[in-house]
C-alpha angles and dihedrals in degrees: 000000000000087000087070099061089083094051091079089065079065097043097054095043097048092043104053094036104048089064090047099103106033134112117265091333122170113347127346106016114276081206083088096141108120132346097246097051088048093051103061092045094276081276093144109104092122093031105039111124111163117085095269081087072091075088111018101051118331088204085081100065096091094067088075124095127205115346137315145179134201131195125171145122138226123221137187147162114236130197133186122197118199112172100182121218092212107054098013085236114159104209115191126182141179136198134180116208129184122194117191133195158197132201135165140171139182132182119228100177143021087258096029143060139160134240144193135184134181108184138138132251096208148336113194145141137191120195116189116191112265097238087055118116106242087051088114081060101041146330102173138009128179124174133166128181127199120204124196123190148193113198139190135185135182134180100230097186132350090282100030138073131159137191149206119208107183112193149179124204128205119185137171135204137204119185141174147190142156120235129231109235100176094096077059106058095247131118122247130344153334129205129206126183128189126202118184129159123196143178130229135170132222149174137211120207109204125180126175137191142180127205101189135337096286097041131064134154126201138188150193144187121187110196129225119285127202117212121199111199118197111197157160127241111201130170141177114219127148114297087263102047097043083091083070097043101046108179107231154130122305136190137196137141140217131220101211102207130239130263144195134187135187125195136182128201129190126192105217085189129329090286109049121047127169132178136189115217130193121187125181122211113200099216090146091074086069093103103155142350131212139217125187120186120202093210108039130179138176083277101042110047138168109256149141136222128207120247125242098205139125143190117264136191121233123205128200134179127183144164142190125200112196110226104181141346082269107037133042128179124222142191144172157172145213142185114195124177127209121254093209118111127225092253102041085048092136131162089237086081119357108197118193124163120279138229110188127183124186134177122181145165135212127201123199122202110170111300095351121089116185116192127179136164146179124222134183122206121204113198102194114217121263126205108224126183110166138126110241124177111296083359100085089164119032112165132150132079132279131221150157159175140223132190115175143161140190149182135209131193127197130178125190134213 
């Protein structure tokens, strides 16, 4: 019993990192790279055509002519409902996360052109009060990741282009809990807290091809990342029983999981374009995570934990209407599941499936193009009755909502 109070360390890592990299996963969408791209669904993956295709496809690149260069930030307010069936109890938190970013292009040839990217994955943070019941577990999580790439694109035929984005991830964690003391005789509780930053590198395929002047596909792959974290457990227990709980360095490390998506996009006339999207996210190859502590005791332990992902299958759909040679209007949709199975449902990370719906417009002055769009997120409830570590019962249902907004300027030269 008092083994598994580390286990909680695993579970939160594991938790809040494995959703670090997918698509609008959990929440506000984690697919925050430019306005315009946002706007229609981020459903682009055969269309997009501003420097952030450093991320959505880097065989679009060469579309691009001269050079350009593209700055902007999403933003939301998030909010998570748990309304418990033990204790009654209606928890409702908010987060606000901002998520900036940094694209630019230029063309070199007439079939090949650069590009480079700095944005970031995620920023977010959860705080649970700390009387609620799942406080052993977890009573705050923050994690933000930073990505930095190199991209190249080249038109291969007449139809056909394909591209190369090279990047390197940094992310840091920041994690808490209070510990239980009773097993141990002492009143009251204990806290312990665990921060930890890592690197990984990773690559995205794109190819894209046109079969007429209406038609065009588009893929993508995103390989695997590993990502190896460095960190310091430290807690705060009662002077005799600090010999149980050392503070000290701990190390672990994440296999982000690989990814694919195909999109379609058809040109009904110059003006209107849609296109439908599906991306894979391969969660089911989690299988395990391990800690290791440098300073272990009968209490703090090396140890791993199985995973209880798998794999989903996103959809988008967007669309963009042209309404002058200076505004265009744009929409989406996405429906994106949960990867989280019945029985690793946990409120480090409570997954639901996600209904997200975006509109945006762009407006282009010489050499100037402003984008923006809003977006609403509708986390359906989920039902959840499962025994976690320290959280031997945890029933109730989960849901949120997200409302969220961004802009994006891009100026080319």
């Amino acid at each position: 019993m008092i083994k598994l109070r580390m286990f909680r360390w695993v579970l939160v890592i594991a938790a809040v990192l494995s959703f670090s990299d997918q698509a609008m996963a959990s929440g506000f969408a984690i697919y925050d790279h430019g306005a315009k791209e946002q706007a229609q669904g981020n459903a682009v993956v055969a269309t997009v055509d501003t420097p952030a295709a450093v991320f959505y496809n880097p065989s679009r690149l060469e579309v691009l002519d001269g050079k350009h260069a593209e700055v902007g930030a999403s933003a939301g307010r998030s909010v998570l409902r748990f309304d418990s069936d033990l204790s009654g109890e209606n928890i409702e938190l908010s987060s606000t996360p901002l998520v900036p970013y940094a694209f630019y292009s230029q063309k070199i040839s007439n079939k090949i052109s650069l590009g480079a990217g700095l944005y970031s994955s995620m920023g977010n943070r959860i705080d649970y009060p700390r009387s609620w019941e799942g406080r052993f577990l977890v009573t705050s999580s923050e994690f933000k990741q930073i990505n930095f790439a190199v991209s190249a694109g080249a038109r291969i035929s007449d139809q056909t282009s394909v591209g190369l984005s090279v990047g390197v991830a940094h992310s840091t964690i920041e994690l808490g809990n209070q510990i239980d003391l009773a097993p141990f005789t002492f009143p009251g509780e204990g806290s312990a807290r665990l921060t930890a930053d890592g690197y990984g590198a990773y690559g995205i395929l794109g190819v894209h091809h046109v079969f007429g002047p209406r038609f065009g596909v588009g893929a993508v792959y995103t390989t695997p990342m590993k990502i190896s974290y460095d960190g310091q457990a430290t807690y705060s227990v009662p002077a005799p029983l600090s010999p149980l709980f050392p503070n000290g360095d701990v190390d672990t490390s994440l296999k982000v999981p690989q990814s694919a998506v195909v999109g379609a996009a058809w040109r009904f006339n110059p003006d209107w374009v849609a296109e439908v999207d599906v991306q894979w996210v391969d969660w089911n190859e989690l299988e395990e995570q391990k800690i290791e502590f440098e300073r272990t005791t009968v209490v703090v332990r090396d140890t791993s934990i199985p995973y209880r992902l798998k794999s989903t299958w996103t959809y988008r759909i967007g669309a963009q209407y042209r309404i002058s040679e200076t505004s265009q209007l744009r929409a989406g949709y996405v429906f994106d599941p949960s990867a989280s199975r019945d029985e690793g449902m946990s409120p480090i990370l409570p997954d639901v499936d996600n209904h997200i719906f975006t509109v945006g417009y762009g407006y282009k002055k010489g050499s100037w193009n402003l984008d923006g769009f809003l977006a609403y997120n509708y986390g359906a409830p989920r039902k959840v009755d499962n025994s976690l570590p320290r959280m031997p019962e945890h029933r109730g249902t989960y849901e949120s909502r997200t409302i969220g907004g961004g802009v994006s300027v891009t100026y080319s030269f």
